[in-house]
mmCIF file of the C-alpha atoms, coordinates in Angstrom:
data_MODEL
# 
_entry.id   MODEL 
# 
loop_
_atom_site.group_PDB 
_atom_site.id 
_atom_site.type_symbol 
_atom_site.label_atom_id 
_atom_site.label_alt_id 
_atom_site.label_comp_id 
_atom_site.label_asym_id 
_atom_site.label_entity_id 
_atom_site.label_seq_id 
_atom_site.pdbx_PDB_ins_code 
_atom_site.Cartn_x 
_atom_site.Cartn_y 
_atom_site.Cartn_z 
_atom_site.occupancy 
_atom_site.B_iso_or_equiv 
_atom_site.pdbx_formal_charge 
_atom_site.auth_seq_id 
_atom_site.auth_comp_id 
_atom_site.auth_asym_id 
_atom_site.auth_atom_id 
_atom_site.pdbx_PDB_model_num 
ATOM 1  C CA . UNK A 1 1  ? 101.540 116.096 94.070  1.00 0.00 ? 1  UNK A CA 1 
ATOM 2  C CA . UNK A 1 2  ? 97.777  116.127 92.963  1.00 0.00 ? 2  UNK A CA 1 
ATOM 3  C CA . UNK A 1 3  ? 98.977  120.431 92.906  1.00 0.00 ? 3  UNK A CA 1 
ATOM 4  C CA . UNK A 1 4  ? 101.557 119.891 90.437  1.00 0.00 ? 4  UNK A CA 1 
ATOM 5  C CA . UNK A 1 5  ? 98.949  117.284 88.166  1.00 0.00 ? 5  UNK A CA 1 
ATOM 6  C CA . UNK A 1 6  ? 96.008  119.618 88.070  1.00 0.00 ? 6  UNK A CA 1 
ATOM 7  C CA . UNK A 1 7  ? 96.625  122.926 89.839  1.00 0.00 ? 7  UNK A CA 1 
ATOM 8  C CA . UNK A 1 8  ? 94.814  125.062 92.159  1.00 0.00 ? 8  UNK A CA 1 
ATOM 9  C CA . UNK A 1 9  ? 91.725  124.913 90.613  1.00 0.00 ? 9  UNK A CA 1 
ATOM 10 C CA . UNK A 1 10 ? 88.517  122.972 91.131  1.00 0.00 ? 10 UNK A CA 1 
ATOM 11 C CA . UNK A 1 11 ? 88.091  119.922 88.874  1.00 0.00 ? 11 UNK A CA 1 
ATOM 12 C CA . UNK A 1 12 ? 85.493  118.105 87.534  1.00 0.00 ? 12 UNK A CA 1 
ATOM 13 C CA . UNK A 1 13 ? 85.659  114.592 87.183  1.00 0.00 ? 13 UNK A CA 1 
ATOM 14 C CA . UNK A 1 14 ? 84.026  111.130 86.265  1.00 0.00 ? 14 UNK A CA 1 
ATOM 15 C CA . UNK A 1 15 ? 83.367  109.812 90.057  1.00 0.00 ? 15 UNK A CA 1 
ATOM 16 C CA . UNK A 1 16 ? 80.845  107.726 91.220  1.00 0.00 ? 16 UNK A CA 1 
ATOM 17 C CA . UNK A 1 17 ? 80.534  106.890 95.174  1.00 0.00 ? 17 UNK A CA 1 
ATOM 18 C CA . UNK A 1 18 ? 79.194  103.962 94.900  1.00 0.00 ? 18 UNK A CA 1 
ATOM 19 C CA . UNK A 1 19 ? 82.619  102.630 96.463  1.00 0.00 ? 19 UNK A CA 1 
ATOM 20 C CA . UNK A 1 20 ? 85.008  105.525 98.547  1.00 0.00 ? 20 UNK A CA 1 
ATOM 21 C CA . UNK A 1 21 ? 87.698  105.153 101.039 1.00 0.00 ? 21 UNK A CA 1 
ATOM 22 C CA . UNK A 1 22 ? 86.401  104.459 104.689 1.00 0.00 ? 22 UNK A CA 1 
ATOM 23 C CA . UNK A 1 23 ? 89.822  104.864 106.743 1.00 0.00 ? 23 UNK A CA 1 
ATOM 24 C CA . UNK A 1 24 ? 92.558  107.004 105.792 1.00 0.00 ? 24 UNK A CA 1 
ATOM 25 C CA . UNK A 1 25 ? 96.141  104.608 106.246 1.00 0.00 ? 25 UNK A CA 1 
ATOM 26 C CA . UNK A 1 26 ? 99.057  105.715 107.824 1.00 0.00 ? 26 UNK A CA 1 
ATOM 27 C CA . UNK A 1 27 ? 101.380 108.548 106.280 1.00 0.00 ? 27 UNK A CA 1 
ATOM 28 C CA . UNK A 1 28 ? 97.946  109.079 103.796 1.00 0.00 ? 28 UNK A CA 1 
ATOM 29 C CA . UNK A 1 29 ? 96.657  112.444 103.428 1.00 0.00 ? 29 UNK A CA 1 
ATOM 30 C CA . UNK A 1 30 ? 93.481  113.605 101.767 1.00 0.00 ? 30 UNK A CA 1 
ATOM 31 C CA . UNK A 1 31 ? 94.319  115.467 98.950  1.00 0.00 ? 31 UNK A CA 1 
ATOM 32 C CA . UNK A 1 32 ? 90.965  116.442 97.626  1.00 0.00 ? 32 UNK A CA 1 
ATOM 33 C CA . UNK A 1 33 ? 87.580  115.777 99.268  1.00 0.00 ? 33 UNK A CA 1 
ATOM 34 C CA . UNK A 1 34 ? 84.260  115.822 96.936  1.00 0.00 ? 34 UNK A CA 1 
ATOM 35 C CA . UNK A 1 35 ? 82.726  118.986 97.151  1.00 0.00 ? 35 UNK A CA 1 
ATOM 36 C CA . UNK A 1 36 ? 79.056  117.661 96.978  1.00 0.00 ? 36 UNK A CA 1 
ATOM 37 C CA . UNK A 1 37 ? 79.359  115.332 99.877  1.00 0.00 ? 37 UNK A CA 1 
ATOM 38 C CA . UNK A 1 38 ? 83.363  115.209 101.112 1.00 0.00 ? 38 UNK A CA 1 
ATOM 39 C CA . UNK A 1 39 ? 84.367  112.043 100.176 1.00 0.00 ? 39 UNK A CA 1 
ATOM 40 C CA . UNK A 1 40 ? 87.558  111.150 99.648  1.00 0.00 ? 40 UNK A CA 1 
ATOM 41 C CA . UNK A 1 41 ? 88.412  112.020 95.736  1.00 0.00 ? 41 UNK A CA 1 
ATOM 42 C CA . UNK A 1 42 ? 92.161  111.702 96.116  1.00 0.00 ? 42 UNK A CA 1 
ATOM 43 C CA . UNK A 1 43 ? 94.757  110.737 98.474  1.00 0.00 ? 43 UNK A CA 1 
ATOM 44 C CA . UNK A 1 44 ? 98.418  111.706 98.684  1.00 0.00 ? 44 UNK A CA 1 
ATOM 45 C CA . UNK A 1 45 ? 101.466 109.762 100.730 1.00 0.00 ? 45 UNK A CA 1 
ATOM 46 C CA . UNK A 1 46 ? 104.087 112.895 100.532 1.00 0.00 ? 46 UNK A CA 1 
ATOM 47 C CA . UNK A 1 47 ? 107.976 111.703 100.951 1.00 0.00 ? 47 UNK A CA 1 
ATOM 48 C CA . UNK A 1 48 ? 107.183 109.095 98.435  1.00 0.00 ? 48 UNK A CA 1 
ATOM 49 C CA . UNK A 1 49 ? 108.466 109.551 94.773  1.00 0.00 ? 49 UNK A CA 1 
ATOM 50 C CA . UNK A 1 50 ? 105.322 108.869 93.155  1.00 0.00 ? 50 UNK A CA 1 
ATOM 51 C CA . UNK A 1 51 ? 102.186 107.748 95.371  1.00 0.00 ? 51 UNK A CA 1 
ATOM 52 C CA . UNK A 1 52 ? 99.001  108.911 94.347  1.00 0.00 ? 52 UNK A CA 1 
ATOM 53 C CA . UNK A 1 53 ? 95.858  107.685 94.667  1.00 0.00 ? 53 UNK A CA 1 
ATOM 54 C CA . UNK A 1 54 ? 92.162  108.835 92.780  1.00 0.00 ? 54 UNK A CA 1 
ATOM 55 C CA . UNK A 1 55 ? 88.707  107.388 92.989  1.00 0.00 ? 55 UNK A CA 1 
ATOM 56 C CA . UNK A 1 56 ? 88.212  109.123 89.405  1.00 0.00 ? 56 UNK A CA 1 
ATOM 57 C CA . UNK A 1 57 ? 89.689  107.740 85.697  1.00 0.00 ? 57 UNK A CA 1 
ATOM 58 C CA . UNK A 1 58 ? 92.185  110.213 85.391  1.00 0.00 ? 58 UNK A CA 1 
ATOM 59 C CA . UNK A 1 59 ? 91.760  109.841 81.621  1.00 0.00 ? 59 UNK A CA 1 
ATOM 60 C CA . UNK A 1 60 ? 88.845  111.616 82.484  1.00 0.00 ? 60 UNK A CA 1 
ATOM 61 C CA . UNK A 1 61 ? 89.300  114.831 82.318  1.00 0.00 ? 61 UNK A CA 1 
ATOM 62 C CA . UNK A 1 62 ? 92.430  114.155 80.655  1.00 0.00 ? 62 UNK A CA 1 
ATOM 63 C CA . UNK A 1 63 ? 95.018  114.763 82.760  1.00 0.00 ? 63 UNK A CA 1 
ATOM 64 C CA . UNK A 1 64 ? 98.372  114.296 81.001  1.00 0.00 ? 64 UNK A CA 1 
ATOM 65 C CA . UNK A 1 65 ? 100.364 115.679 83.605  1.00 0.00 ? 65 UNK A CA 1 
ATOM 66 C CA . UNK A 1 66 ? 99.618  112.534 85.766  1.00 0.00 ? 66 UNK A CA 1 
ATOM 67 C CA . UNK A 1 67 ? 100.554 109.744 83.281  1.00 0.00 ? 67 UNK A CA 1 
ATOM 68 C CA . UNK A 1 68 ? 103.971 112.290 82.662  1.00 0.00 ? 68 UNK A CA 1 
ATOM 69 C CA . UNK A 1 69 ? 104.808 112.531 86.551  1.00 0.00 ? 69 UNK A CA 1 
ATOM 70 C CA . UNK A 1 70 ? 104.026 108.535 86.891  1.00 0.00 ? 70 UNK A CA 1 
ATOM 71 C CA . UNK A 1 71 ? 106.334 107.905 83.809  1.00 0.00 ? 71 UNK A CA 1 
ATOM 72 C CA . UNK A 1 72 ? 108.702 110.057 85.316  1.00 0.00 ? 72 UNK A CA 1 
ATOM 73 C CA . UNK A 1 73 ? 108.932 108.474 88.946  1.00 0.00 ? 73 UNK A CA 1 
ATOM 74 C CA . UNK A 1 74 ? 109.408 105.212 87.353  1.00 0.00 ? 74 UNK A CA 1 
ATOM 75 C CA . UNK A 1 75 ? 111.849 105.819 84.744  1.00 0.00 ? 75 UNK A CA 1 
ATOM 76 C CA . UNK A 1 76 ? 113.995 107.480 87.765  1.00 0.00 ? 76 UNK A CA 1 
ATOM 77 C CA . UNK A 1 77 ? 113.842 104.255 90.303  1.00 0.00 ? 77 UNK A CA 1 
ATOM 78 C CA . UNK A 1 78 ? 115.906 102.737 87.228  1.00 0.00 ? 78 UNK A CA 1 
# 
């Protein structure tokens, strides 16, 4: 899912680690690690329609495609 938001490519984003995830919950998989230091930047739950989790604001960068697929996901569980 985090693919289809912002691609292949590396991103930059607005991340402090003051706070990160510790232990990774069932069906959770890391979809992007920090590449200073590994942490956890995003986490993915595939099989679900729309679950998605960042430790960045996704307004920054702004990343459109992620507020469109969340819009998306919810007008279809209507």
């Amino acid at each position: 899912m985090l693919a289809v938001v912002v691609g292949e490519a590396e991103l930059q984003t607005s991340s402090h680690h003051h706070q990160g995830v510790d232990r990774i919950g069932d069906g959770a998989v890391v979809a992007a690690p920090a590449v200073a230091d590994g942490r956890v930047e995003a986490l993915e739950w595939p099989g679900r329609r729309f679950a998605l989790g960042v430790q960045w604001h996704p307004e920054r960068p702004r990343l459109d495609a992620f507020f469109l697929l969340l819009v998306q996901a919810s007008a279809a569980a209507h």
